[in-house]
C-alpha positions as CSV (number, residue, x, y, z in Angstrom):
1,X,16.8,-0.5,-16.6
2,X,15.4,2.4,-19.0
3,X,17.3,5.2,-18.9
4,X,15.9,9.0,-20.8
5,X,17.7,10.5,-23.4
6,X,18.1,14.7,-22.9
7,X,14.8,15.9,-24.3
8,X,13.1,19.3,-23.3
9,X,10.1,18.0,-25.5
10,X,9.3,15.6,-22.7
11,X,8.2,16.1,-19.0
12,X,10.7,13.4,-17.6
13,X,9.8,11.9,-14.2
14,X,11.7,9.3,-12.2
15,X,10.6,5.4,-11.1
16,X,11.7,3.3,-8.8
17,X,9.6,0.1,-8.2
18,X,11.3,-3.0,-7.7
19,X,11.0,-5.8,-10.5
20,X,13.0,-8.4,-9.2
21,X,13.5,-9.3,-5.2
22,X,11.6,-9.8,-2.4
23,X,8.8,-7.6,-2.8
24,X,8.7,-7.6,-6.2
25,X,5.0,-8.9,-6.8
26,X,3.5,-6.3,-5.3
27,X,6.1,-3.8,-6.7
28,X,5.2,-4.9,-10.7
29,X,1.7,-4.1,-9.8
30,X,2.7,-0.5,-8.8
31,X,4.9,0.1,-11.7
32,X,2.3,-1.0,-14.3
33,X,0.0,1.3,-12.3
34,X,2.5,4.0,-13.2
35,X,2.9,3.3,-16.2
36,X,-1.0,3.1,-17.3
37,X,-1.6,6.6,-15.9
38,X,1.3,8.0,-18.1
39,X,0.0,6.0,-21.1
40,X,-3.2,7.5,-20.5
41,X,-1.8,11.2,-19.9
42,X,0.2,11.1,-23.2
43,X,-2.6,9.4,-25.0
44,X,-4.5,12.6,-24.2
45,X,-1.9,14.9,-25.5
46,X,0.2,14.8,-22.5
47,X,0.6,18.1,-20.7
48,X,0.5,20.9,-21.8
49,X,1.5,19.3,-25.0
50,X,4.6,17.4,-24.2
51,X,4.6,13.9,-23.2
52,X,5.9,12.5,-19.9
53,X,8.8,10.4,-19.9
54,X,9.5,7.7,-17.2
55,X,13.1,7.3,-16.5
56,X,12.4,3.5,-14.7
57,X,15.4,1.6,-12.8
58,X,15.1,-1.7,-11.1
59,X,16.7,-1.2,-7.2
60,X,15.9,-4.9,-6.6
61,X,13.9,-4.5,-2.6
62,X,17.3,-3.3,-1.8
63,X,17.2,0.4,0.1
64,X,21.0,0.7,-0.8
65,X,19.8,0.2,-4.5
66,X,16.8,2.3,-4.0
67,X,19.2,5.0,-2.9
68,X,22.2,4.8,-5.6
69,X,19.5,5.2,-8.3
70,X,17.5,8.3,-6.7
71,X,20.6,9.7,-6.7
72,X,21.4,9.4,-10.5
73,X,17.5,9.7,-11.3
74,X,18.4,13.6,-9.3
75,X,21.9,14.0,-10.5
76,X,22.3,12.2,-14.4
77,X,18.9,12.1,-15.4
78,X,17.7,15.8,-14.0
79,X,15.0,14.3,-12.8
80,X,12.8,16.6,-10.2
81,X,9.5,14.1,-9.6
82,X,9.6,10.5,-8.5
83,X,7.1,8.4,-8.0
84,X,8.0,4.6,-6.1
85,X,9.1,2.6,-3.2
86,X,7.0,-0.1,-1.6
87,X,9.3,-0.9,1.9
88,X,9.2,1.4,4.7
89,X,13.3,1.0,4.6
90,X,13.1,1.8,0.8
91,X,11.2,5.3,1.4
92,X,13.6,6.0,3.9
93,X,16.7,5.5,2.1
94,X,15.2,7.5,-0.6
95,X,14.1,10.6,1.1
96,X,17.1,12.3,2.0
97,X,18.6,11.9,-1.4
98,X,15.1,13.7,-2.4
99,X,15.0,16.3,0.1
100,X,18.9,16.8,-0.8
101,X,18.3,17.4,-4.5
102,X,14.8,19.6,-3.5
103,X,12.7,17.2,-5.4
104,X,9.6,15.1,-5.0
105,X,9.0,12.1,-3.7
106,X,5.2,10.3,-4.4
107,X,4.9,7.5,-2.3
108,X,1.8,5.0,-3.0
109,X,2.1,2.9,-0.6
110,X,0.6,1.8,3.1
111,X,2.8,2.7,5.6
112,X,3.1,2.7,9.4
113,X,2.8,6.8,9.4
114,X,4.6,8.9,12.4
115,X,6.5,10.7,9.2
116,X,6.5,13.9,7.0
117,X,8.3,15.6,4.9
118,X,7.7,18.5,2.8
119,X,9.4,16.7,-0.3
120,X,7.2,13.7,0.0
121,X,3.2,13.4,-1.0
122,X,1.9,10.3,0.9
123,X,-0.6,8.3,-1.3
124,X,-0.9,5.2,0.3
125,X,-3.1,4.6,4.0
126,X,-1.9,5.9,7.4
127,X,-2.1,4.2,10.4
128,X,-6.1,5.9,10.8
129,X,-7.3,5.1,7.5
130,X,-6.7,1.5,7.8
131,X,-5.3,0.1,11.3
132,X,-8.0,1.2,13.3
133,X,-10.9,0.4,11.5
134,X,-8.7,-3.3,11.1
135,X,-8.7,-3.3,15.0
136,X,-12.4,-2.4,15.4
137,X,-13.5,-4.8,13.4
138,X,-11.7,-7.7,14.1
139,X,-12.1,-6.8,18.1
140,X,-15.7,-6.6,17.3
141,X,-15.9,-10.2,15.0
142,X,-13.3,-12.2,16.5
143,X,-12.0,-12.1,19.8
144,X,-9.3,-10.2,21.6
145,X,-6.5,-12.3,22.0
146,X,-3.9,-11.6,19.3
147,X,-1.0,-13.0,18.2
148,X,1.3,-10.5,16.2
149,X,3.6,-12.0,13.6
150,X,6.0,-9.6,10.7
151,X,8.6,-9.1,8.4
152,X,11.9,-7.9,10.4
153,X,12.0,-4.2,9.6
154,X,10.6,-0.5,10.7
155,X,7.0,-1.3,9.3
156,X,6.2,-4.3,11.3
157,X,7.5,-3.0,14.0
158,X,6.0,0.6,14.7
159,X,2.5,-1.4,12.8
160,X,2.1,-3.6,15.8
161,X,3.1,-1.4,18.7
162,X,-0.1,0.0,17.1
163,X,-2.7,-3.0,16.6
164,X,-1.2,-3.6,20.5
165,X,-1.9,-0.2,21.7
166,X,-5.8,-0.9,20.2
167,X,-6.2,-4.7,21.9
168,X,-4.9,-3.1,25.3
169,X,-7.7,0.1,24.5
170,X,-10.5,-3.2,24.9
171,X,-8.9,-5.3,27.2
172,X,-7.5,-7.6,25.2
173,X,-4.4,-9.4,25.5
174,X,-1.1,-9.8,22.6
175,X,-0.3,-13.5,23.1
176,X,3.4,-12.9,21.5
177,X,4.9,-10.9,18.8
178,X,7.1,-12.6,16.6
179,X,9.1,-11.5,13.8
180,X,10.7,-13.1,10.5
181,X,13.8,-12.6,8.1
182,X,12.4,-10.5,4.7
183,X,13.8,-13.6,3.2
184,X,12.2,-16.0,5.2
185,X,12.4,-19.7,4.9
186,X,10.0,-22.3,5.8
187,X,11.3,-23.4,9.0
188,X,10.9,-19.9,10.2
189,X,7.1,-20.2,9.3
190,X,7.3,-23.5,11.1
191,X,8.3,-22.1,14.5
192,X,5.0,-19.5,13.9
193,X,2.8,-22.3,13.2
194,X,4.3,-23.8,16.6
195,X,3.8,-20.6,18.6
196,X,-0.3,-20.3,17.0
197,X,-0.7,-23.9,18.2
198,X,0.4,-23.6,21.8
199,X,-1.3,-19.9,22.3
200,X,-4.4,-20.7,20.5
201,X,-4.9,-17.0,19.6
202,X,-8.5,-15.5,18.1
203,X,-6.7,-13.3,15.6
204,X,-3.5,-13.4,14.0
205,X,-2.6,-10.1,13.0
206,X,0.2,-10.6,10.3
207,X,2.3,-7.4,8.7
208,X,4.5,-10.5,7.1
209,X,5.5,-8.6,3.4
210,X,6.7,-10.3,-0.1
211,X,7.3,-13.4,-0.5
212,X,7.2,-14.5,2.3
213,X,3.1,-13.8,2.8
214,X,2.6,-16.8,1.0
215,X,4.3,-19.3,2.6
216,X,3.2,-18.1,5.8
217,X,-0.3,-18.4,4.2
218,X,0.0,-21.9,3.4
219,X,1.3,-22.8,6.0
220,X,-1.5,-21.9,8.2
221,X,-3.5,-23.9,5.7
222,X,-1.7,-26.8,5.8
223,X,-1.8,-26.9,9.8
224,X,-5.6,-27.4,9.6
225,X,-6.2,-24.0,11.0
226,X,-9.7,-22.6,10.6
227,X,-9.9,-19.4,9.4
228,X,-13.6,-18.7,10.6
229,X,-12.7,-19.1,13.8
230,X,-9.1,-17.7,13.6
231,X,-8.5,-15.6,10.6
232,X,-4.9,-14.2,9.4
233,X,-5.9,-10.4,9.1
234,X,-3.6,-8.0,7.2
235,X,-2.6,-4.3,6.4
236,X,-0.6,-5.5,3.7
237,X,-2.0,-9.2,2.1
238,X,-3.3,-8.0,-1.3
239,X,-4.3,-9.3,-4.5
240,X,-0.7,-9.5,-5.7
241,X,0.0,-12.4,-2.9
242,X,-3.3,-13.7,-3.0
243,X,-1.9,-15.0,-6.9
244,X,1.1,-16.2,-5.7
245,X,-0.2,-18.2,-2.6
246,X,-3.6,-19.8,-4.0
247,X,-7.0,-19.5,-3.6
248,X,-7.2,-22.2,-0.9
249,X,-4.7,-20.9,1.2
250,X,-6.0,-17.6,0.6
251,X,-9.9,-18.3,1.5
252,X,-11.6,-16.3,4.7
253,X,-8.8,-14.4,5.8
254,X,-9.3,-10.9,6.1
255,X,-7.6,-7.0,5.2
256,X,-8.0,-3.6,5.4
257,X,-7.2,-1.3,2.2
258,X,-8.8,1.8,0.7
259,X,-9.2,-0.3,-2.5
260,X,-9.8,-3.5,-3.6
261,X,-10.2,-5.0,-7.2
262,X,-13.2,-6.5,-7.2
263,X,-14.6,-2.8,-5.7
264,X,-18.1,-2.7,-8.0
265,X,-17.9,1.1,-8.7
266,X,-18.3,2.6,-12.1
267,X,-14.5,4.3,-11.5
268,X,-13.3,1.4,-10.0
269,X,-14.3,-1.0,-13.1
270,X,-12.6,1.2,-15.8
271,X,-9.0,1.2,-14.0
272,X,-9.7,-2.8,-13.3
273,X,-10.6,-3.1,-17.1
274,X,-7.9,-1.0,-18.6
275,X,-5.1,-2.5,-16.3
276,X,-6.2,-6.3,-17.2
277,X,-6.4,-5.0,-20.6
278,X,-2.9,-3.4,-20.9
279,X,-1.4,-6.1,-18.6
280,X,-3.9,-9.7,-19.0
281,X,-6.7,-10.5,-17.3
282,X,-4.5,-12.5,-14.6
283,X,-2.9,-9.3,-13.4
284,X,-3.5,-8.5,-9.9
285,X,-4.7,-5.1,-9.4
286,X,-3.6,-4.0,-6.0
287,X,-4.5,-1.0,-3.5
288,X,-0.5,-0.1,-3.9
289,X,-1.3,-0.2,-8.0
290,X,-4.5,2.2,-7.6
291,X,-2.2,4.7,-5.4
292,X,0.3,4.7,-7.9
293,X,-2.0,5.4,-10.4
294,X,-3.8,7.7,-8.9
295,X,-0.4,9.7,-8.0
296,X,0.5,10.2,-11.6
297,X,-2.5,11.8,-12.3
298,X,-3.1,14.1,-9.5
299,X,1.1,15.0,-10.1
300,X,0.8,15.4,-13.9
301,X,-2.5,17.5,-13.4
302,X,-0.5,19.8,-11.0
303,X,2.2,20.2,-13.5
304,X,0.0,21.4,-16.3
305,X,-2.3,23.6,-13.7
306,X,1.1,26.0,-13.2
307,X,3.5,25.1,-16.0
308,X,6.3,23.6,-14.5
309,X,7.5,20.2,-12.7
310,X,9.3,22.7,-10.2
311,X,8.7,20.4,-6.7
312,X,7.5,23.9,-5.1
313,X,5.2,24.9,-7.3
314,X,3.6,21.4,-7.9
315,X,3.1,20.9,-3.9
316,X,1.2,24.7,-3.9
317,X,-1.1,23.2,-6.8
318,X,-1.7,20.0,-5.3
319,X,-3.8,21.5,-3.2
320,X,-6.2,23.1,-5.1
321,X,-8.1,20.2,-6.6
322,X,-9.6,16.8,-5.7
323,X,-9.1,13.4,-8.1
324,X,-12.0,11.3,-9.1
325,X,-9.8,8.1,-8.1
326,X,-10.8,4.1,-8.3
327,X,-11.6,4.2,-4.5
328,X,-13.7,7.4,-4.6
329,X,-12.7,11.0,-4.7
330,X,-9.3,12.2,-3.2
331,X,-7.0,15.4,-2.2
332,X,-3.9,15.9,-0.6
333,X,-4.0,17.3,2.8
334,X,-1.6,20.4,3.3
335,X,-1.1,19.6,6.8
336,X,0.7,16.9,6.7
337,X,1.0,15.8,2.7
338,X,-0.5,12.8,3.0
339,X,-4.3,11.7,1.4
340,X,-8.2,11.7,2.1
341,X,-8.6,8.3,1.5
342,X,-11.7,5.7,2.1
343,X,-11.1,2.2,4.1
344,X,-12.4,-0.7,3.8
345,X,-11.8,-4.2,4.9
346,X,-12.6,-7.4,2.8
347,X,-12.6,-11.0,3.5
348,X,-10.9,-13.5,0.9
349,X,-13.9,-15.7,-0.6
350,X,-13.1,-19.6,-2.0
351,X,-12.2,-17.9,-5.4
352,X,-9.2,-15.5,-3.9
353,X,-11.6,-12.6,-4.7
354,X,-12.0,-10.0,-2.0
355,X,-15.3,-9.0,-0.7
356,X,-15.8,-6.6,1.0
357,X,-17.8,-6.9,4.8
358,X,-16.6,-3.2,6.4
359,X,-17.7,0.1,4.2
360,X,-18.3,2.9,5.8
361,X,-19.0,4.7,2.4
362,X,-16.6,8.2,4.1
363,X,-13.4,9.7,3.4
364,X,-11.2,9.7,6.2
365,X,-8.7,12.7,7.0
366,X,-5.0,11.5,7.0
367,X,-3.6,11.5,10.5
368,X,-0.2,10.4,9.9
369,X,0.2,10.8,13.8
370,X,-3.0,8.9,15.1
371,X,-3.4,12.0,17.6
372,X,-6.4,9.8,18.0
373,X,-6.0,6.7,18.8
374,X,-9.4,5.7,20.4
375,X,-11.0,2.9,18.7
376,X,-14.7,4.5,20.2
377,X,-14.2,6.6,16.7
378,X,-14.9,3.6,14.6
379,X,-17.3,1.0,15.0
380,X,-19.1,-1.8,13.1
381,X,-21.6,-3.1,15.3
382,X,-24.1,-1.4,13.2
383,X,-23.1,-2.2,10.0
384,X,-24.4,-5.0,8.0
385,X,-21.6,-7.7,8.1
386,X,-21.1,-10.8,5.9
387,X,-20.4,-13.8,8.0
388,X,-17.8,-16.1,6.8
């Protein structure tokens, strides 16, 4: 825990990303994120001339910890921006206590959309940005019998009545849905593997989160499964997993993100360089760590275009500008507060490196909703695809 002294010198903003707990591998990658843009911001004079201050707690991938330190960030610290939360249940234990104090909630993650609030600026993909293009392609590549597996909570849930909704849309068929404790033990993964081998699905469409991703990775690998023929695809698998699981259980399995590491952009390679620099070259560099980076910027840049870290005024100035991100070039939509991002899907090589098969090289319009949910909007059958 870091708490903030009183200083009126300092612009102090809260964080809240887990460092310990279930989902704290991805979580680290998202607070060093933070943490970079704000080393960057005050290495540039700050804004406006005053530095900004992170008042950073720990809430453990606990929502009732998330929520007892929003409320002291709001009520002790005076906090009236915070950036954080990875879990669906964490941003929903943390919202009202945001919307309660009037502040301002950034939230850099993926998430399973059908949400808004006017006190929260969604960084991460919606459901259109990543799950449909997800669908498409693997409908296209694979095969169209799935078998869903997740992590027992809101995102998994509401993620694959979705991917369903898109197998049905091409006559497909969902072989079972089967869902896992957050803290999942390897007898759970054994039942999965059991279920895979007697419905001999084409896709397994996993929204399995933490720690858990990796022993559900392995144990696919060590079942012999062939991921050619039958890959794990993901909304969520990322390069902070990928480390903890292994290359070899990692290799030729496939997801969709607006960002990947190993993206080859000139943008892309400075926030990859200075994060490895800042944190060692082992450091996974996730899509969740480029939205939280990204956040701080476009937040901090909105605090110094009208003077104050009053939540009103910053969400008026948010939408007057775009942000030359690691991804490509973003804004916040004021329909709906969430952000013009640009998918992508990659495919895990033998190295645990991303590459990516699926650019459509466009920024896609957040629709946090999926009014449209036809999968005719997106297709890859003419784009150049890399074979595993």
């Amino acid at each position: 825990m870091v708490s903030a002294k009183d200083n009126s010198d300092s612009w102090r903003v809260g964080v809240l990303f887990s460092q310990t707990g279930v989902t704290s591998a991805i979580e680290r990658t998202q607070l060093n994120a933070t943490l970079l843009a704000i080393e960057e911001i005050n290495a540039n004079g700050g804004v406006l001339g005053r530095p900004v201050e992170p008042v950073i707690y720990d809430p453990a991938s606990d929502p009732k910890k998330f929520r007892a330190f929003a409320e002291r960030l709001f009520q002790f610290d005076r906090i009236r921006i915070l950036f954080g939360c990875y879990m669906s249940s964490t941003r929903k234990a943390v919202l009202p206590v945001v919307e309660g104090h009037r502040g301002l909630l950034f939230y850099p993650t993926q998430y399973e959309g059908f949400e808004y609030s006017r006190n929260c600026i969604y960084t991460g993909a919606a459901p259109n940005q990543n799950s449909i293009q997800l669908a498409r392609f693997l409908l296209s590549t694979y095969g169209n019998r799935f078998l869903l597996v997740g992590s027992n909570y809101v995102y998994p849930y509401e993620s694959n009545r979705l991917m369903a909704d898109f197998v049905v849309q091409s006559k497909g068929k969902v072989l079972d849905e089967i869902y896992v404790p957050l803290q999942a033990s390897q007898g759970d993964f054994d039942k999965v593997i059991a279920r895979i081998k007697k419905t001999s699905p084409e896709v397994i469409f996993s929204t399995v989160v933490g720690a858990g991703t990796a022993a559900f990775y392995r144990a696919y690998r060590a079942a012999g499964f062939d991921p050619a023929r039958m890959p794990i695809a993901s909304l969520a698998t990322n390069e902070a997993e990928v480390a903890e699981m292994g290359a070899e259980a990692a290799e030729g399995h496939i997801t969709a993100a607006p960002f990947f590491e190993t993206l080859s952009s000139a943008a892309a390679r400075r926030f990859v360089s200075s994060f490895k620099q800042k944190y060692g070259d082992d450091a996974p560099v996730t899509a969740g760590a480029e939205a939280s980076y990204f956040q701080v910027h476009l937040a901090m840049r909105a605090v110094g275009k009208c003077g104050s870290d009053d939540p009103e005024q910053v969400l008026g100035n948010l939408r007057d500008f775009e942000f030359d991100a690691p991804q490509g070039r973003v804004r916040v939509d004021p329909e709906n507060n969430h952000t013009y991002l640009w998918p992508r899907i990659a495919r895990l090589d033998r190295n645990g490196r991303f590459q990516i098969v699926w650019n459509p090289g466009v920024r896609v319009k957040p629709d946090p909703y999926c009014v449209v949910q036809s999968l005719d909007d997106w297709s890859v059958d003419d784009q150049q695809l890399i074979r595993p």
